[in-house]
C-alpha positions in Angstrom: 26.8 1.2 19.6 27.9 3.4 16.7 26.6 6.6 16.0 25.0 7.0 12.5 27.7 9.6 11.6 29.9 6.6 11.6 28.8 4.7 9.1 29.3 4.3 5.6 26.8 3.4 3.2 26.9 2.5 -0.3 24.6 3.9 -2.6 22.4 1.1 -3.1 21.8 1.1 0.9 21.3 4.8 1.3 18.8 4.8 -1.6 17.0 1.6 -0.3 17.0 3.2 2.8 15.3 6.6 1.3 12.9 4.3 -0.2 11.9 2.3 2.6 11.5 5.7 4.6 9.8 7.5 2.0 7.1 4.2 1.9 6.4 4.7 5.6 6.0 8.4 5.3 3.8 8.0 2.5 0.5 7.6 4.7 1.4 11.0 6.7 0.7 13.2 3.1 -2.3 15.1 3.3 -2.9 15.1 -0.7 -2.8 11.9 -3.0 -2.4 11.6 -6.4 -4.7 8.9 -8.2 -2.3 5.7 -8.1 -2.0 6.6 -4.6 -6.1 7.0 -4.0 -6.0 3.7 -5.9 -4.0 2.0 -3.6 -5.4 3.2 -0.5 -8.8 2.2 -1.6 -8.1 -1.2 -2.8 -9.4 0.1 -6.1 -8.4 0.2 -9.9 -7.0 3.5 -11.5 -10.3 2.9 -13.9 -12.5 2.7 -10.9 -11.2 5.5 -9.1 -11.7 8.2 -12.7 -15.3 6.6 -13.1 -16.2 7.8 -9.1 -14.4 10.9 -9.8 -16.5 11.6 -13.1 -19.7 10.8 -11.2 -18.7 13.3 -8.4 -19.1 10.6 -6.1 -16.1 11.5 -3.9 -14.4 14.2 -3.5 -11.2 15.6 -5.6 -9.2 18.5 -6.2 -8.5 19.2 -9.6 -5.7 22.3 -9.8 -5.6 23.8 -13.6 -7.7 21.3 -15.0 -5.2 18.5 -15.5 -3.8 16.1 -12.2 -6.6 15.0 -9.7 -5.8 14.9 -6.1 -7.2 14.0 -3.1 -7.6 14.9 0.5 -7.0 12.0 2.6 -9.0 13.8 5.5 -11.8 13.7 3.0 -11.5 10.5 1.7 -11.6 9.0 4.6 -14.8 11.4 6.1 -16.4 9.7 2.3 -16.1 6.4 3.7 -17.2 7.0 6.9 -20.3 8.6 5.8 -21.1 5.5 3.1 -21.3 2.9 6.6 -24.3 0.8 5.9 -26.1 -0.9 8.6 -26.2 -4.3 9.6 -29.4 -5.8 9.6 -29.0 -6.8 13.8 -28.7 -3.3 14.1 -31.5 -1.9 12.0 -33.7 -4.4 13.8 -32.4 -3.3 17.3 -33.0 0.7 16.1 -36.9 -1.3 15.2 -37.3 -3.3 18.1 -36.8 -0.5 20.5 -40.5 1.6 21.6 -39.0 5.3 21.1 -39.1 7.1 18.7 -38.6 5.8 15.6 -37.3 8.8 13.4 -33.4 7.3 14.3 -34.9 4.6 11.1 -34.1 7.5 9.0 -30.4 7.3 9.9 -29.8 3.4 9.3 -31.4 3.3 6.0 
């Protein structure tokens, strides 16, 4: 087997290489631009400036110019948006203690 000292790449390769690399390092970033935020989401560019105007999730915005986001966060804002199934709502119902964990599912 060679070692990869010994091989020679073209240009093309050792940029498609950098590319490839760079696409599977891209979820590790802890801060992502809008495209990115898009992406991750599933969501248009449009969609994602309308949430962030509403202050429905949470962005950084340095100097007043490029939004970011905190991946960490992101992902804590979808957790927290989880929305019951009915099977389990009526579980949480059917049980005889105390109902107050209603609260939660709704």
């Amino acid at each position: 087997m060679e070692n990869i000292q010994d091989i020679d790449f073209t240009k093309e390769q050792a940029q498609r290489i950098l590319e490839e690399w760079a696409e599977i390092l891209k979820p590790l970033k802890d801060f992502m631009t809008v495209d990115e935020i898009a992406e991750y989401l599933g969501l248009s560019k449009s969609t994602v400036y309308k949430i962030t105007s509403k202050r429905e999730i949470p962005f950084y915005n340095p100097g007043g110019k490029k939004i970011y986001f905190k991946r960490s966060e992101v992902d804590t804002w979808i957790e927290t948006s989880r929305i019951a199934p009915d099977s389990e709502i009526m579980e949480q119902y059917d049980q005889p203690t105390n109902n107050s964990n209603l609260k939660k599912l709704w």
